[in-house]
C-alpha positions in Angstrom: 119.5 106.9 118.5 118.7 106.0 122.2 116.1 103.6 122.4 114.1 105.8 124.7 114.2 108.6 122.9 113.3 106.4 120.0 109.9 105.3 122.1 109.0 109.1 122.6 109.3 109.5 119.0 107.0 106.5 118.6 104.4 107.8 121.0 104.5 111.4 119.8 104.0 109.9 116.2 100.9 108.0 117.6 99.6 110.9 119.7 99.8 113.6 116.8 98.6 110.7 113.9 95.5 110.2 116.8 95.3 114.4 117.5 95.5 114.8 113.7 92.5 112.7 112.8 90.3 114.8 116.0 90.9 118.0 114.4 89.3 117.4 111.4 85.9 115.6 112.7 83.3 116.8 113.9 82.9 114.5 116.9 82.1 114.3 120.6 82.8 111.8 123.6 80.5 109.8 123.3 79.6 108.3 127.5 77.8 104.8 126.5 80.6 104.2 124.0 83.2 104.6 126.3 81.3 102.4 128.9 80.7 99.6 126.5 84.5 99.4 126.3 84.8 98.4 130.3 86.7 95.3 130.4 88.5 95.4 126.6 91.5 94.9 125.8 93.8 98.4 124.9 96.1 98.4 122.1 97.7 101.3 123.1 97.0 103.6 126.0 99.4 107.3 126.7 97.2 107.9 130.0 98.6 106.6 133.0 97.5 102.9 133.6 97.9 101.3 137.1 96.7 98.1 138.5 93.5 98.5 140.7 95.1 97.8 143.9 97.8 100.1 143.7 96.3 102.7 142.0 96.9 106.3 143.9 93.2 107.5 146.0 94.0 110.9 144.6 92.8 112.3 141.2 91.0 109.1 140.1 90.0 111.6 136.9 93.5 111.6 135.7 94.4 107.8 135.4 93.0 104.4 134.2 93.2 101.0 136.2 93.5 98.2 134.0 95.5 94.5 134.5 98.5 93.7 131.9 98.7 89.9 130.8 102.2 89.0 130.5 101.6 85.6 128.1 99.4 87.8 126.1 101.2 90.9 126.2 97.7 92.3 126.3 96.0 95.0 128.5 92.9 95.2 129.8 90.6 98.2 131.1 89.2 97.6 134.2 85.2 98.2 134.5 84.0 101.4 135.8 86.8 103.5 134.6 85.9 107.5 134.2 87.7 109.1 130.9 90.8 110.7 132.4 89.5 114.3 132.6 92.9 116.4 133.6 95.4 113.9 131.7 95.7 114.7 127.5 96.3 111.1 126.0 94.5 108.8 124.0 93.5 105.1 124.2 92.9 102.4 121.4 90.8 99.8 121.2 91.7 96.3 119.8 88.1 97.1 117.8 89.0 100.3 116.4 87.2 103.0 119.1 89.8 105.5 120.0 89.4 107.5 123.0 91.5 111.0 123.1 91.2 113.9 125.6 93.4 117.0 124.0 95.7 119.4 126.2 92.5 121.7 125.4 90.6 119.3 127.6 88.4 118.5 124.6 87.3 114.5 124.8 86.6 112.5 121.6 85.8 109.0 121.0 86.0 107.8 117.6 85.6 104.9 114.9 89.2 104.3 113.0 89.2 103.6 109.4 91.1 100.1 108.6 94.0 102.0 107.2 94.2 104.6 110.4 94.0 101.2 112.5 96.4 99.4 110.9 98.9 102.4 110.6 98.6 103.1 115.1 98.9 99.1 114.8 102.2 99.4 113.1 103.8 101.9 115.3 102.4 100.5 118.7 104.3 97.4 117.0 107.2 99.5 116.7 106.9 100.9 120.0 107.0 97.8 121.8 109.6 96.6 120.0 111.8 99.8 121.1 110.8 99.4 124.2 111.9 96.0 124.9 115.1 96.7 123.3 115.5 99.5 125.2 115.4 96.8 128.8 118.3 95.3 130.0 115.9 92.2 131.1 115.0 91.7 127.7 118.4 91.1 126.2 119.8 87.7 125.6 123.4 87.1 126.4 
């Protein structure tokens, strides 16, 4: 299989594991929970994530700014990001807190258990690892 085809995959696992979980709680986006996670480090993010200072002026609801660490391989949210309100995606925190908005527009944030964690750990392992595979730079020889 096509290495990028194999990272959709990955990512549409991730999405409908994260989608799954909303549809059976009864939960809301929570605003102070989401603000307390300016500044942390994402474990995995769908939504699209730009660098402050290149960041489009247009339709600030539908994006997050953020800065990647390359030694790390880490990224952070920048502070004083609004939820992506057009966008359906989902965001994971390095502590658990998952952010998701649905394609109904709906907005959740919510605690994973240690098993959902480590299970959106595993693939977002995956993912990256398909991912770098899947770039030319990345190949020895």
């Amino acid at each position: 299989m096509d290495d990028q085809l194999k990272a959709i995959r990955i990512r549409g696992k991730i999405e409908g594991f994260l989608f799954g979980i909303v549809s059976r709680l009864d939960t809301q986006f929570d605003e102070s929970v989401w603000q307390s996670h300016y500044g942390s480090v994402m474990l995995y993010c769908s939504f699209p994530l730009y660098r402050k200072e290149r960041a489009p002026d247009t339709n600030k609801a539908a994006y997050i700014t953020g800065r990647f660490d390359h030694e790390t391989d880490e990224s952070t949210m920048d502070h004083d990001i609004p939820f992506p309100e057009t966008t359906p995606g989902a965001i994971v925190f390095e502590d658990g807190i998952a952010a998701i908005r649905t394609d109904r527009g709906e907005g959740y944030i919510i605690e994973l258990s240690n098993r959902e964690f480590l299970t959106v750990s595993h693939l977002v392992g995956c993912l990256f690892t398909t991912l770098r595979n899947a770039d030319p730079k990345s190949k020895n020889g």
